[in-house]
N, C-alpha and C positions, 0 to 999 in steps of 0.2 A: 699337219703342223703340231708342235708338241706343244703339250700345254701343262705347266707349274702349276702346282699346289701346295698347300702344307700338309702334312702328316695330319689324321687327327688324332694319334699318339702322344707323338712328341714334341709339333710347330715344326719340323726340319720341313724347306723345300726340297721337294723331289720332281723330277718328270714325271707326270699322273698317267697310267695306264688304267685297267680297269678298279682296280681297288684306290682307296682312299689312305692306304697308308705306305708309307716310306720302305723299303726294299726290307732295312732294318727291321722294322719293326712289323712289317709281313712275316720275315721269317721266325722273329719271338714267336708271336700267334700261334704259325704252324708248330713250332716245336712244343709249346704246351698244349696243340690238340692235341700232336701225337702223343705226350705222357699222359693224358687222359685217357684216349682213347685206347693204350696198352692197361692202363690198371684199369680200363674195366672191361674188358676183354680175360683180363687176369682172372676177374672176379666173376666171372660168368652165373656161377650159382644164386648169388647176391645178388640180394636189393639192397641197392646202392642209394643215398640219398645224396643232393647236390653238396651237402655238408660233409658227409663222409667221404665225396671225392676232392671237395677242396683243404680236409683237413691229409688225405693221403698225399695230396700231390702239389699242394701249395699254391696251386690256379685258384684266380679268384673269385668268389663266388657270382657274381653280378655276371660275369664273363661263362661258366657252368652255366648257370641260368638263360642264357641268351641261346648257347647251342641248345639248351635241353629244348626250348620254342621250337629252334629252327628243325628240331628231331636229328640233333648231328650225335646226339649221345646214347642212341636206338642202339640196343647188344646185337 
């Protein structure tokens, strides 16, 4: 059985599969891990600070901070 939820993005209902956000707003997500995840891969040499990658790339910091926990921002 399908089962409705709200985004906790944006409030849109969507059909809930495993994530808690909207198709939409799944794909925002990805698309600014992967602008992360290229400039710092770019930056290989560097130590990078949460600040220097959300002033490179306009992700926001709270959001930086959470991957850097989860160890999603490991070079």
């Amino acid at each position: 059985m399908t089962e409705l939820a709200h985004c906790t993005e944006c409030g849109k209902l969507f059909v809930q599969t495993t994530y808690d956000l909207c198709p939409s707003c799944r794909q925002e997500l990805e698309k600014k891990y992967e602008t992360v995840f290229d400039y710092i891969h770019q930056k290989e040499s560097q130590d990078l600070t949460v600040s220097d990658i959300h002033r490179a790339t306009g992700v926001e910091e709270n959001l930086l901070n959470k991957w850097q926990e989860e160890g999603k921002l490991e070079k």
